[in-house]
Every structure is written in C-alpha cells, then in structure tokens.
C-alpha positions as CSV (number, residue, x, y, z in Angstrom):
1,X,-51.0,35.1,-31.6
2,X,-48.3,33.7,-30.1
3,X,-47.3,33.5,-26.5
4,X,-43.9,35.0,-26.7
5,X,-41.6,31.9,-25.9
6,X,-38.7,31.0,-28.5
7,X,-40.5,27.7,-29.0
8,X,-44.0,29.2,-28.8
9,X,-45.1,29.7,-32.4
10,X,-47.7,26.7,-32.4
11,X,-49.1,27.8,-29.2
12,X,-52.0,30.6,-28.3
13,X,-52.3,29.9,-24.4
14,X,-49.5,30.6,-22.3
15,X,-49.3,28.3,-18.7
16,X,-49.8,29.8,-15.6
17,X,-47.1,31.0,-13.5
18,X,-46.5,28.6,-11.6
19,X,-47.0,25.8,-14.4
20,X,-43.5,28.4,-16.3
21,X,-41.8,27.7,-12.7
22,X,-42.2,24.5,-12.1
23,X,-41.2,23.4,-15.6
24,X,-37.9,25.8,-15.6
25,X,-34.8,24.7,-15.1
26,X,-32.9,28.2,-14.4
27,X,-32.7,28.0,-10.7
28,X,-29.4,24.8,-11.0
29,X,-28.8,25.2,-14.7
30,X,-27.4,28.4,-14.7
31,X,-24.2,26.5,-13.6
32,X,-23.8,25.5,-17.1
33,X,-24.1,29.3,-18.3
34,X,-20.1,29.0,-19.2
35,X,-20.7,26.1,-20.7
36,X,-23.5,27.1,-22.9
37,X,-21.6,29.9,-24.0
38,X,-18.4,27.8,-25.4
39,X,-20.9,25.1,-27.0
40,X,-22.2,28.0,-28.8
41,X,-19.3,29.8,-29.8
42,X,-18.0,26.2,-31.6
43,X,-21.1,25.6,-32.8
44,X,-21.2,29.2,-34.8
45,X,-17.8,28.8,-35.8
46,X,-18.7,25.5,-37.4
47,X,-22.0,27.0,-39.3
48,X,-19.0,29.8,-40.7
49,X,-16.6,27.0,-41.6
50,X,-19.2,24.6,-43.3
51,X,-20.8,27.7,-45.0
52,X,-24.1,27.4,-43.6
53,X,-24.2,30.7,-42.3
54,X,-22.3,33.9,-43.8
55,X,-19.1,35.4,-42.2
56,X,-20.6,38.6,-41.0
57,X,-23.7,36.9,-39.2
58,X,-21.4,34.9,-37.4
59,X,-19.0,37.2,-36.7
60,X,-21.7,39.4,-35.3
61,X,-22.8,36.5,-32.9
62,X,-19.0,35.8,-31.7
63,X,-19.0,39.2,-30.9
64,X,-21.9,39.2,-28.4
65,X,-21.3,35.7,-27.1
66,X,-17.6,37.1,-26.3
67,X,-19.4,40.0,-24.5
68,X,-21.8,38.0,-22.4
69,X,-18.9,36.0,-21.5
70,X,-17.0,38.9,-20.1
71,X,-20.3,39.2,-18.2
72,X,-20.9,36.4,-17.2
73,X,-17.0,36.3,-15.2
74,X,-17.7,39.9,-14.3
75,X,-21.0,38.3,-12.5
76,X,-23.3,41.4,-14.7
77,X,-25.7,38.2,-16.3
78,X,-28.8,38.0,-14.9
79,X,-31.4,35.1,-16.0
80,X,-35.0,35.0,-15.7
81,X,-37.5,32.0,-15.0
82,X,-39.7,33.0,-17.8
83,X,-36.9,32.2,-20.0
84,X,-36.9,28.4,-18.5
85,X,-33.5,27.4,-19.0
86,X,-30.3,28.7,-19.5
87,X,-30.0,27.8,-23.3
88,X,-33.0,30.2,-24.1
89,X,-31.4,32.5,-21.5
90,X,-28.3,33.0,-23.4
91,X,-30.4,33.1,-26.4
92,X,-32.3,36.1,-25.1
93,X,-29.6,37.8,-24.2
94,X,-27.4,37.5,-26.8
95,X,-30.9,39.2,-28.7
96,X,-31.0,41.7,-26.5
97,X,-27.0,42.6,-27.3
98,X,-26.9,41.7,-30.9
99,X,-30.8,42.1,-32.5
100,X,-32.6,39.5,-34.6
101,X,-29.0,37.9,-36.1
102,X,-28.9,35.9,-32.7
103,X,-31.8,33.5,-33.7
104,X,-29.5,32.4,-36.5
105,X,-27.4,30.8,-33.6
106,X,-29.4,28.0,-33.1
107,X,-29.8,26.9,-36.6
108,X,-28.9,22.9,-37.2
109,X,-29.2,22.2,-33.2
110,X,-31.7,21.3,-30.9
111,X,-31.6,22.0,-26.9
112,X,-31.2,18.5,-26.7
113,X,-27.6,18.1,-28.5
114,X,-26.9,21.7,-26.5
115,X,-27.9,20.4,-22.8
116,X,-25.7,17.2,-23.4
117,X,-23.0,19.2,-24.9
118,X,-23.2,21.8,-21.8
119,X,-23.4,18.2,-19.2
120,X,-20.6,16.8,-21.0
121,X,-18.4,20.1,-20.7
122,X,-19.4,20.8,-17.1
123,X,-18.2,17.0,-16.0
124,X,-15.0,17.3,-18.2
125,X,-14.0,20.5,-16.1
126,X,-15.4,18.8,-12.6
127,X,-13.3,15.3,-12.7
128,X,-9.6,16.9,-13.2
129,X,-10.8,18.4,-10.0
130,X,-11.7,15.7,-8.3
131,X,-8.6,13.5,-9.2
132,X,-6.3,16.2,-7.6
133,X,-7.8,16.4,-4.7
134,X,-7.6,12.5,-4.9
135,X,-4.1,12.7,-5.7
136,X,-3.9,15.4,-2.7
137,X,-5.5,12.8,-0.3
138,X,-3.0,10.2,-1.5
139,X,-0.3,12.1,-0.7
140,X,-1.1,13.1,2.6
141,X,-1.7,9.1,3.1
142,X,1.3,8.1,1.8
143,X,3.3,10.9,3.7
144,X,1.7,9.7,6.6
145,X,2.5,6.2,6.3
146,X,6.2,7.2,5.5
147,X,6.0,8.4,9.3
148,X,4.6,5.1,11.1
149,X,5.9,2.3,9.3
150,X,7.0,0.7,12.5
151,X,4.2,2.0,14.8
152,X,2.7,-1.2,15.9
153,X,-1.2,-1.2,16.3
154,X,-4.0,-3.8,16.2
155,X,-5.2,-5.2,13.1
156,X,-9.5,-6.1,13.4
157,X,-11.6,-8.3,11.9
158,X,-15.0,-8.5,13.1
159,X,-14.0,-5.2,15.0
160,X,-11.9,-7.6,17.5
161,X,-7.8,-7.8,17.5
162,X,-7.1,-10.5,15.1
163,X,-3.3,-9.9,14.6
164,X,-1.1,-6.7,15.4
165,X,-0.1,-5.0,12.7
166,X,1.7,-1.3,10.9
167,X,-0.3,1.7,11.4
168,X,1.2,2.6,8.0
169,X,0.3,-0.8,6.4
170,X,-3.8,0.0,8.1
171,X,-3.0,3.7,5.7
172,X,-1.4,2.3,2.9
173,X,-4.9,0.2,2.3
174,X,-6.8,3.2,2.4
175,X,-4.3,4.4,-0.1
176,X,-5.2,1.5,-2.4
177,X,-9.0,2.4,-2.6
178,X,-8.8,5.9,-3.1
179,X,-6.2,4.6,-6.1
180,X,-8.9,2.8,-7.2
181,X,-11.5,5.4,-7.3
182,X,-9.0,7.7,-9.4
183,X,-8.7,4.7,-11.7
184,X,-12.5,5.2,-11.7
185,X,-12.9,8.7,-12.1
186,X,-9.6,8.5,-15.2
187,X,-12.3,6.1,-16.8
188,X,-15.1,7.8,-16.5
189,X,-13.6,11.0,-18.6
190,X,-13.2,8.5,-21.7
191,X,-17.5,8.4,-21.9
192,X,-17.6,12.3,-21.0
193,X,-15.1,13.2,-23.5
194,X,-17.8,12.7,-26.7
195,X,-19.7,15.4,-28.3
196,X,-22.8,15.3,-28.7
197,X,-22.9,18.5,-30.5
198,X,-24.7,18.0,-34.0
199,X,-27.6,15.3,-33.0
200,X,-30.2,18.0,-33.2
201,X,-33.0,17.2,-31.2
202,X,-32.5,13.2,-32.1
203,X,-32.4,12.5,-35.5
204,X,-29.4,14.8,-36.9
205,X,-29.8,17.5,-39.4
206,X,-30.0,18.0,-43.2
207,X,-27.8,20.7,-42.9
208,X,-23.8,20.2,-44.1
209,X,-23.2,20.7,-40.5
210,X,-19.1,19.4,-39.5
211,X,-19.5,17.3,-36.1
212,X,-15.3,16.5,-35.9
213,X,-14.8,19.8,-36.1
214,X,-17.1,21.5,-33.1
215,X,-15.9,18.5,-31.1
216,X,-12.2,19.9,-31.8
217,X,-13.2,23.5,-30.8
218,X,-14.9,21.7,-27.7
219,X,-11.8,19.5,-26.8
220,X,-13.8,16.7,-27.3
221,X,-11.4,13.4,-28.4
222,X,-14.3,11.8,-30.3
223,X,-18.1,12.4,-31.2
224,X,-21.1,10.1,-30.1
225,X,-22.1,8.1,-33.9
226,X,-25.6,7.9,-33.0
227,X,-28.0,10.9,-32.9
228,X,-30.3,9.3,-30.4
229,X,-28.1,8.3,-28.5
230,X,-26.2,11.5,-28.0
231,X,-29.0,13.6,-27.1
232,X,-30.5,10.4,-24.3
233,X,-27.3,9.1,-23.0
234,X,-26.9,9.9,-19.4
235,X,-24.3,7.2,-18.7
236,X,-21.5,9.5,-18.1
237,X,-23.5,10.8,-14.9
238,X,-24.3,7.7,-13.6
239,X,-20.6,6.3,-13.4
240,X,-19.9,10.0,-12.4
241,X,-22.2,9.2,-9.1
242,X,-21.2,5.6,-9.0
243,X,-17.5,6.1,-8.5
244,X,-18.5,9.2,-6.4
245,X,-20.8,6.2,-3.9
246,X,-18.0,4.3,-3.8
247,X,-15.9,7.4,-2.8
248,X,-17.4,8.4,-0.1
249,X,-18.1,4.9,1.1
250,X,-14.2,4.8,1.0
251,X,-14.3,8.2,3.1
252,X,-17.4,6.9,5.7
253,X,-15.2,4.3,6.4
254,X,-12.1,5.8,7.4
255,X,-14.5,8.1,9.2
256,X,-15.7,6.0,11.6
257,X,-12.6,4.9,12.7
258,X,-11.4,8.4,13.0
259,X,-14.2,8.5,14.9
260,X,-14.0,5.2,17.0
261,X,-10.2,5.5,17.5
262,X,-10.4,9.1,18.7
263,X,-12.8,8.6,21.4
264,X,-11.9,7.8,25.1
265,X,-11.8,4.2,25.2
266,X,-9.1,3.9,22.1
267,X,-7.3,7.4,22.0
268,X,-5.3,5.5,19.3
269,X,-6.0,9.0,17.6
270,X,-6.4,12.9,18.4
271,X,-7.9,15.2,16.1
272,X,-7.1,18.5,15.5
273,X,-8.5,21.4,17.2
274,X,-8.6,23.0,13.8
275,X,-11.4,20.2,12.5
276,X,-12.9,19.4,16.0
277,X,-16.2,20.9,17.9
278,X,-17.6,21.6,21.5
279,X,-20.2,20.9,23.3
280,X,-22.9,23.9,24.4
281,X,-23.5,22.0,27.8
282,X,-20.3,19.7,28.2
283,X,-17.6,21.8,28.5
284,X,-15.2,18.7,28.3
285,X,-16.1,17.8,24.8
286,X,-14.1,17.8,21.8
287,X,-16.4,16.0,18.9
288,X,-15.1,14.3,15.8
289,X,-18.1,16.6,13.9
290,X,-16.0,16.8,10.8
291,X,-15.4,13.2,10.6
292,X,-18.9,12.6,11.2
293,X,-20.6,14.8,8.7
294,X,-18.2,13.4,5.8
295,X,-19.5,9.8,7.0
296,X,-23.8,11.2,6.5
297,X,-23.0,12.6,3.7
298,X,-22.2,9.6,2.0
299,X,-26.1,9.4,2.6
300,X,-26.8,12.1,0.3
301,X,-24.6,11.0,-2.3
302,X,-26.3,7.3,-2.6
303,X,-29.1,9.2,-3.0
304,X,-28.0,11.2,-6.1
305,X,-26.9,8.1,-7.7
306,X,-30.4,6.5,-6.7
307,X,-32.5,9.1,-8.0
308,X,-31.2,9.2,-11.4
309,X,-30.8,5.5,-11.9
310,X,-34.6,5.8,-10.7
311,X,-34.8,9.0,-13.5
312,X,-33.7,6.8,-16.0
313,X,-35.0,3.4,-15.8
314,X,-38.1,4.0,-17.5
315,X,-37.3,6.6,-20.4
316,X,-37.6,5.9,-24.0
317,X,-35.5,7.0,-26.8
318,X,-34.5,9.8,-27.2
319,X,-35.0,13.1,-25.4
320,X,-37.7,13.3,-22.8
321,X,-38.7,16.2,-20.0
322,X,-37.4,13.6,-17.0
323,X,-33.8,14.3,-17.8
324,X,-34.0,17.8,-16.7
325,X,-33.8,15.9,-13.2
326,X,-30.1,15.0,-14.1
327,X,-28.4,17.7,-13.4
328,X,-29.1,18.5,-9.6
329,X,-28.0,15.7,-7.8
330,X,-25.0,15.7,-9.9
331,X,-23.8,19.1,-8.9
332,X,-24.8,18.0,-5.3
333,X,-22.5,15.2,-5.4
334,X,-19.5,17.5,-7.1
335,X,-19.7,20.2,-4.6
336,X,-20.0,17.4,-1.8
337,X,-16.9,15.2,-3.1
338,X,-14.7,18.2,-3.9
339,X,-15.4,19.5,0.0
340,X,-15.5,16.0,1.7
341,X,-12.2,15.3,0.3
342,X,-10.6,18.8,1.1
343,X,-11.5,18.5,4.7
344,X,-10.3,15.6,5.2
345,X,-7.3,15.5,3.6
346,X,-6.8,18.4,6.3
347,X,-8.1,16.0,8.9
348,X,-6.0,13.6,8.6
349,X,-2.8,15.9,7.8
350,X,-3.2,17.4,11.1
351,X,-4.1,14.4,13.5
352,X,-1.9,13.1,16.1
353,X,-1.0,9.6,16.0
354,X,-0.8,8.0,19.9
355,X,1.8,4.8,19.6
356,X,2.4,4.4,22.4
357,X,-1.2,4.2,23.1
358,X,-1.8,1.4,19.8
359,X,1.6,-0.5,21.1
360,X,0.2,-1.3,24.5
361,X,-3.2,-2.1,22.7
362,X,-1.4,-5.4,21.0
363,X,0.3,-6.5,24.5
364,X,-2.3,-8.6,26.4
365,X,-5.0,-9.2,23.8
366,X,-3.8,-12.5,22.6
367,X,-3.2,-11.2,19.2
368,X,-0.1,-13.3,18.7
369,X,-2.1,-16.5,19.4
370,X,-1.3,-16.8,15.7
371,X,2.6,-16.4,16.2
372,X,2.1,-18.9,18.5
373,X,0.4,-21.5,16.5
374,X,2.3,-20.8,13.5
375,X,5.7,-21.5,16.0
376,X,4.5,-25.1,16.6
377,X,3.5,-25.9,13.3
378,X,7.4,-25.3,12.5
379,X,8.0,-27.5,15.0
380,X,6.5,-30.3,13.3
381,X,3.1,-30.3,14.9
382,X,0.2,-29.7,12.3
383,X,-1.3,-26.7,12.2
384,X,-4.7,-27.8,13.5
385,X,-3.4,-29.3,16.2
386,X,-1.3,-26.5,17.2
387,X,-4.3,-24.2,16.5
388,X,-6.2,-26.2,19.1
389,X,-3.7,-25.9,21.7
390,X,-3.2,-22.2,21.6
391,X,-7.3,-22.0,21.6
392,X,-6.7,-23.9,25.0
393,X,-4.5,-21.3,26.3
394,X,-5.9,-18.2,25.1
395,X,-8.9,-20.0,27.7
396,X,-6.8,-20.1,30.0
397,X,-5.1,-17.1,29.5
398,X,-8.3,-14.8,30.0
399,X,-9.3,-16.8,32.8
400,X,-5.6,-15.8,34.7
401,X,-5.6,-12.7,32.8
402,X,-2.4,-13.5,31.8
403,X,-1.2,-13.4,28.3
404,X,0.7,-16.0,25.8
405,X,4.2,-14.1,26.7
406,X,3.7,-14.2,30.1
407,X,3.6,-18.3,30.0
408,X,6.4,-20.1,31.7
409,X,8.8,-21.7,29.7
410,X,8.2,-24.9,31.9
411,X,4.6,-24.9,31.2
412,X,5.5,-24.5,27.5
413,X,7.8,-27.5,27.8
414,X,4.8,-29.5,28.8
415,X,3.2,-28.9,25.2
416,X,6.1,-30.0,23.4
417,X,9.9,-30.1,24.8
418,X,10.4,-28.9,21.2
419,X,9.3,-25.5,22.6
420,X,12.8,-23.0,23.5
421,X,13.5,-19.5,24.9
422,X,13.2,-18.2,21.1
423,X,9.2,-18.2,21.4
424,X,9.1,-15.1,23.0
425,X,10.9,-13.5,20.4
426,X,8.2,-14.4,18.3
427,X,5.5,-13.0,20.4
428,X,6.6,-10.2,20.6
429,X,4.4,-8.0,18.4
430,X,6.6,-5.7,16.5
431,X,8.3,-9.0,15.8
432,X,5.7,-10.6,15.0
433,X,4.6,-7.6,12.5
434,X,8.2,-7.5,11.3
435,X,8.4,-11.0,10.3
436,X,5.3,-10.8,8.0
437,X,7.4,-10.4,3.9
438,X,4.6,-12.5,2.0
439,X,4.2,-9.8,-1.1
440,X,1.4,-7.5,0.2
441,X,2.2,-8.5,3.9
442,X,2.2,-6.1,6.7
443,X,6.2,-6.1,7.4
444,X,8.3,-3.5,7.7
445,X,10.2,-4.4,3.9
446,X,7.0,-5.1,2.3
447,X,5.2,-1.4,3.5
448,X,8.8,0.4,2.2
449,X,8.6,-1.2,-1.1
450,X,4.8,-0.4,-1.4
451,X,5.6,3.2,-0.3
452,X,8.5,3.2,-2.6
453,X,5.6,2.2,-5.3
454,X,3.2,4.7,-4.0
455,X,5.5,7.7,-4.7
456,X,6.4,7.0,-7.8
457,X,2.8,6.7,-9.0
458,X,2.1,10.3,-7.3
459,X,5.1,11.5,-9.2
460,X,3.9,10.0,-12.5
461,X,0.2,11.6,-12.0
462,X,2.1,14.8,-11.0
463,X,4.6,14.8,-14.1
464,X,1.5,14.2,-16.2
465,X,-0.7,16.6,-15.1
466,X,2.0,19.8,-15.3
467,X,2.8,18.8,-18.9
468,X,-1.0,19.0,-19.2
C-alpha cells in the first residue's frame, strides 16, 4: 500500500506527524506559490511545443494553473503541511481542479530544477526592488547635498576633528557606497537570470524537452549548461546576502552617526518627530529608535549570509535536503533591506541640518593645524618642519585655550618673518574647505561637479528603468 504522498509509491510506512512537519517546507515556501505557478505554466507550454504531451492535456492544465492563479491574487489558496512544500501543493490542487491530467504536469522535471527555477524567479522580482529604493536613497542624498554644499562641519578620523570639511562632501561619500551596492545588486541579476528549468532532478532528461525555450517564457536571458549544477547552485543567494551585508553595513554606519550627531553633546542633527520615540519615564526624551534598529539589524542580516555560507560548505553534488534551509534567511534579508532602506530614506529626507551648530564645531578645535602647516611649507620651510612647529602650537594653544587664529601676528613673525596678515585668511575654515580642488577634494567646485555627476547617473538609471 502506499502512504498517499506524490513521491510515496516505494514506501509502506508513513512518518509521524511531527517527523511530515519538521521536514515540510510550506510554512516560508509558500512565498514562491506565484512563482511555482509561472515555472509551471512555461514548463507545460514547452511539453506542447516539443510534442511531448498532446494539446488538449496541456490545454487542460493551463486552464487550472490560470484558475489557481486568479486564486492565488484573490488570497482563496490554501496549502497544507501534509503536502510538504509548495511544488506538491500546487500539484494537489491543480488535481483537485483539473483530475488525474495534472500529474502529467510534472513530466521531464524534478522538484529540484522547479525549486531553483521558483528561487531564481523570486530574486529576479526582489532586486529591481531593491535598486529603486537604492536609487530612491541616492536621490534623497544627492538632493540633500545640493542643499549644504557650503555648510562647513568637521571631518573625523579616529572619531577626532582632523580637518573641517562640506556637510555635502561627508553625504556625497555615503552616496558613493550605496552606488556601489547598486553596482552590486545590477551584478548579481546576471547569475539569477539562468534557468535552471530542464535539469530534472540532476542529470537532465531523455525526454526532447526545449530548455531556450521555457527560459524565454520565464524571461530568463540564458540557461545554466550543466544539470548538476543548476539544480545545486545557490550562488545567486549568497551574493544576494553578500551585497545585502555590505548594505546594511553601509546603513549601520550612517546610523550611528545619525545617532551620535543627534544627541546633546553634537546636535549637529535633529531627527524628525515623524521617525523619533519617547521615553515611558523621561518625559524629555526624543530617541534616535529608528536609526538604531536599522543599525541591529545589520545583525540579523550577517547572520543570513552566515548561515547559508554555513548551509553550504559541506554539500555534495547535486541536490541534497540542506538546501531547503536557503530560502528563509533570504526572504528575511529582502523584507529587512526593502524596509531598512524605506525608513530611512524618510529619515534622512526629513532631518534638520544645524550649521550653525557644525560651523562653530570647526572654530577652536585646531582643525586648521593643517592649513597652517601647509601655509609654511609654501613659504619655503619643509613640510616636516613646519609640521613640527604647528604640533608646538596646537600645545600651546590647548594649554591657553586659545586657537591657531587667535595667534598674534607678532608671535607668528617670530616663526618666520615670512609669515603676513594673509594666514588668517587661510585659517579660516570655510576657506580652508573652499580651497581644497584636488579631483575628489572636499571644495566647493569639486562637490558641484560630483553632484553635477551624481544627477546625471540618477537620470540615466531613471531613463532606463521607464523604457523598461
């Protein structure tokens, strides 16, 4: 007798119930239910076209996959953990609408080729998703950094004032990473856009089946041109989850200085009511909660990379049970990059920039010691030496508390008589900001002409994404 499952006709035990629950997938791969549905309406169209199956069969099973469709949007599909998986519920319920003619459907495939078909479709409609709301995030920076070009801030290393610097140039750098992780995300749809469709279970099939042609029903650009491969490969996830890391590595980042520079001691920044929290006991309290939970939940990202890198370190050709653990952590990560980014593209939309604040930040913190130093080296005195001598007075400038531009001119003479009146112009730190025009510099010419650049490539993505 056998136990009643699709693939049960070598078996006489059934497992326990809680053996069928563990093992089923159901509970997360139901996401793919759309999916499964498309894969298998190219699939039968193919078994038409190649003659494998006759017209009417076929026609009979587009019908009902057509209907469960209109279910499925309509939210009437309902699946069932006996049925393990969402291939074999589709399967099931395309018997229970059509009769007998459905098992036909799965002829000259394997649930392995129709899981990494299903995977392959889901990320192909995820990453156009998350390079808009990339693109949306890059605007907003860009926009922003339109708006501040000649706010003057500090610029860190080591989290203490090195030079002063554009609030827009500290943006536009932000805008070069999240550039980079759509160059990331572009490059990762080139090894999701291959069919596996065809591979069977690993070795291909002795049927006349037509792979090009399922893949072009699919949208597929190419197919994978090696059956083990196409039913084991996982790859496309992993650099999914890797450019996603880096992401929201990108995001912690700005996050914690969202979080630093809105606090008391900078109040460089001021968040929005709109993405802000209270306290239950301080009633003076406005938290950064939004900024915060974007930076832990880089945590859980890392994770989903980890766990499948982990998944798949050990597994031998081709298909095995372990992969079923691929799938969770990647919609984990979608949902979380697609929301990260969406609030906090809002964040930073709506925050208030305080430059007056950042201006007085760069006035007595010796940040111009390099101005300074660079000064005397045009002067004629090396640059070591001259570094020496500022090093002198920046010690004796925090021991006065008083800072380079506050130096006498007298006492400057005493350094060099090459020393004039025009070295406070070049203390001054929106001078000293201005004169920076090395390509990639933080002046004022250099940041227009790297905005200029920024909106024409947010124009180009946008022209090429309405014509698509």
């Amino acid at each position: 007798m056998s136990t009643g499952k699709l693939w049960g006709g070598r078996f006489t035990e059934t497992g326990a119930k809680y053996v069928d629950e563990f093992g089923a997938s159901i509970g997360f791969d139901q996401l793919l239910a759309a999916e499964d549905i498309t894969g298998s309406l190219a699939h039968v169209k193919m078994l038409k076209k190649t003659g494998i199956l006759d017209a009417a069969d076929v026609d009979q099973i587009v019908a009902g996959l057509e209907k469960l469709e209109q279910q499925l949007k309509a939210g009437d599909l309902h699946f069932s953990t006996v049925n393990e998986d969402i291939h074999m519920n589709i399967e099931a319920l395309l018997t229970d609408e059509i009769g007998p003619v459905a098992g036909k459907l799965h002829t000259a495939r394997s649930r392995n080729d129709q899981v990494a078909t299903d995977f392959h479709l889901y990320m192909k409609h995820q990453l156009p998703k998350v390079l808009d709301r990339l693109h949306d995030l890059e605007t907003v920076l860009v926009n922003k950094a339109s708006e501040n070009v000649e706010t003057i801030m500090p610029g860190y290393t080591h989290l203490q004032h090195a030079q002063p610097i554009s609030y827009a140039h500290y943006l536009l750098a932000y805008y070069q990473m999240f550039k980079r992780d759509m160059e990331r995300f572009e490059f990762n749809m080139q090894h999701t856009d291959i069919s596996p469709l065809g591979a069977a279970a690993l070795a291909g099939t002795t049927f006349p089946i037509d792979r090009e042609y399922s893949a072009k029903l699919l949208g597929f650009s190419q197919v994978y041109h090696n059956s083990l491969d196409a039913v084991s490969d996982r790859d496309f996830v992993l650099e999914f989850l890797s450019n996603a890391s880096i992401l929201m590595m990108h995001l912690s980042r700005f996050c914690e200085e969202i979080v630093s520079w809105s606090s008391y001691e900078f109040k460089y920044l001021s968040l929005s009511d709109q993405f802000s929290t209270g306290s239950s006991i301080m009633p003076q309290k406005k938290n950064p909660d939004m900024a915060e939970l974007i930076r832990g939940k880089s945590g859980r990202v890392y994770g989903n990379l980890m766990g499948l890198l982990t998944v798949m370190k050990a597994i031998p050709l081709a298909y095995n049970k372990d992969l079923q653990e691929d799938k969770e952590g990647a919609f984990d990560t979608v949902n979380t990059i697609l929301t990260s980014l969406h609030v906090f593209t809002g964040m930073l939309a709506t925050l208030t920039v305080n430059e007056k604040r950042m201006a007085k930040a760069t006035t007595n913190d010796f940040s111009n010691a390099t101005e300074l130093a660079d000064y005397l080296a045009n002067k004629g005195i090396p640059f070591r030496q001259a570094h020496a001598i500022v090093g002198k007075l920046v010690l004796d400038g925090l021991k006065k508390n008083r800072p380079l531009q506050d130096i006498p001119l007298s006492e400057y003479k005493e350094i060099s008589p090459l020393i004039d009146e025009d070295v406070y112009h070049d203390l001054d730190a929106k001078v000293a900001v201005e004169r920076r025009h090395s390509l990639g510099g933080t002046g004022f010419d250099q940041i227009n002409a790297e905005l200029k650049r920024a909106n024409q490539q947010l124009a180009q993505y946008q022209s090429l994404n309405s014509e698509a």
